[in-house]
N, C-alpha and C positions, 0 to 999 in steps of 0.2 A: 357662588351658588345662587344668591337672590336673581343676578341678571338672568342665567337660565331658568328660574323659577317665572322670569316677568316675561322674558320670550315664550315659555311655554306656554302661559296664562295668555297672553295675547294672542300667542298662532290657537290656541284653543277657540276664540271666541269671536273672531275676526274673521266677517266673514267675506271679504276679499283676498284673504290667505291659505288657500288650500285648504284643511281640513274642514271646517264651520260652510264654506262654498262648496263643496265636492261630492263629500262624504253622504249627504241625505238625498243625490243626485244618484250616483256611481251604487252604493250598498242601498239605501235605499230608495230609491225610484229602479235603478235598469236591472240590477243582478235578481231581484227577486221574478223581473218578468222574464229573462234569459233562461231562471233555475225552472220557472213554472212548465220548461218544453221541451228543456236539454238538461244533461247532466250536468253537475256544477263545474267540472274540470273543461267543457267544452265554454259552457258560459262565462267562463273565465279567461279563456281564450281571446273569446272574443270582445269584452269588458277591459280585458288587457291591452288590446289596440287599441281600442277608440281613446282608454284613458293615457295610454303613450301620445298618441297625435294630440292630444289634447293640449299635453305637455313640450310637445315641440317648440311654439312660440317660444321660454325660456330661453332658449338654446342663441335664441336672438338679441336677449338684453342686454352682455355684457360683448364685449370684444375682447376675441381669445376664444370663447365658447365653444368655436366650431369647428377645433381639430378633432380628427380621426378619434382619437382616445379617450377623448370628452364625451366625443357625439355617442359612442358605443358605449361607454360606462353610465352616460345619465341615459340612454335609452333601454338597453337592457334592467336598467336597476331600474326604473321605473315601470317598466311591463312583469317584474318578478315580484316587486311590493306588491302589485296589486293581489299578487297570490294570499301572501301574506294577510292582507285585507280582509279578504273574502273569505278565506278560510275563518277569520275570525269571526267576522258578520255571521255566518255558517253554524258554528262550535257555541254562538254565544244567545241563539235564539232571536237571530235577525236584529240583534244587537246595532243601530247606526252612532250609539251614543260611546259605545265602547272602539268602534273603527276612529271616530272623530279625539278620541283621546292617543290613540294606538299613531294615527296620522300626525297628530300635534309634537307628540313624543319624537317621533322620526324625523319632524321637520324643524324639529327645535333644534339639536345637532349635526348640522350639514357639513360637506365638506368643503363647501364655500365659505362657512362661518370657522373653519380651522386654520384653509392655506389661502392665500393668495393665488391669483393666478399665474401658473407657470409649471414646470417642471412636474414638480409634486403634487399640484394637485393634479394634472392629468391623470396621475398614477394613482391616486386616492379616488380619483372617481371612477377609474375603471375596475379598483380594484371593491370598490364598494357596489358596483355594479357586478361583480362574480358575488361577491358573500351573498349578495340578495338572491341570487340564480340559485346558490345553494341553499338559502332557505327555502326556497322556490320548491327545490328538486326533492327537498329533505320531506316537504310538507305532503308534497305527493304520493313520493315512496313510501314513507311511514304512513301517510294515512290513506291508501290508496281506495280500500273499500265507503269511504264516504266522496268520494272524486266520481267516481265511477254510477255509484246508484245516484235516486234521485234524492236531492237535494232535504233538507229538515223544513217540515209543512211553515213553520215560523219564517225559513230565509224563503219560500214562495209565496204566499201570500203578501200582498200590499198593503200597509198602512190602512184599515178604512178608517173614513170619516167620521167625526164625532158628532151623533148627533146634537143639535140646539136643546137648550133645557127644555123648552116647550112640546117638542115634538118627538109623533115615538116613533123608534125604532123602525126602519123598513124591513119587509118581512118579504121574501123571495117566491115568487108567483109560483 
């Protein structure tokens, strides 16, 4: 239990590890400007590629990675997480700090970190790549009326800046 507690705490906070890198990028910088024009099931769409290709390199670090089975299980399950993501950024009032826990969590228990390369894991990562599709689908369906309209004013709007103590406020011509 402590070693995943220290993995967790580490992919938490580490930000050359996915989430603490990503997450204030991906939920907070592009989905909120995506949601500010399209509907958030379309902005997701398209947040879901770029953050797949993003993810591709991966695919290159180990040898073995690039069978058929692998390649579709971590690509798919990586364009269906992002649903997962964003739906939460979304439900949680543009939340990046709740994605970046939600990301840590997922990244803590990999299927890299259970099997070895070979057989099994093929089959675990493809099959970890359907469960994600059906949360995917599950998120959609059941929640399809917030998919559809626009987005919560919180996941479109951008972070502003904090004023300096000295100085007030800008005030909109």
């Amino acid at each position: 239990m402590s070693t995943i507690l220290l993995v967790f705490g580490t992919k938490l906070i580490n930000p050359g590890d996915g989430p603490l890198g990503e997450e204030p990028g991906w939920r907070g910088f592009a989905l909120p400007r995506l949601q500010s024009s399209l509907t958030p099931l379309v902005s997701i769409l398209i947040l879901g590629v770029l953050v797949t290709v993003w993810h591709v390199p991966l695919l290159f670090l180990e040898e073995g990675l690039l069978r058929p089975s692998i390649i579709v299980g971590f690509l798919l399950g990586t364009m269906a997480v992002t649903f997962w993501y964003s739906w939460l950024f979304n439900h949680t009032g543009g939340s990046v700090l709740l994605t970046i826990i939600a990301h840590a969590a997922q990244g803590t228990i990999t299927i890299g970190g259970l099997w070895s390369l070979g057989a099994d894991f093929a089959r675990a990562n493809l099959l970890t790549g359907f469960v994600w599709l059906a949360v995917a689908i599950g998120l959609v369906v059941f929640d399809w009326k917030a998919w559809r309209g626009p987005a919560p004013a919180e996941a479109t709007t951008p972070p502003q800046a904090i004023p300096s103590s000295g100085a007030a406020p800008a005030t909109p011509a």
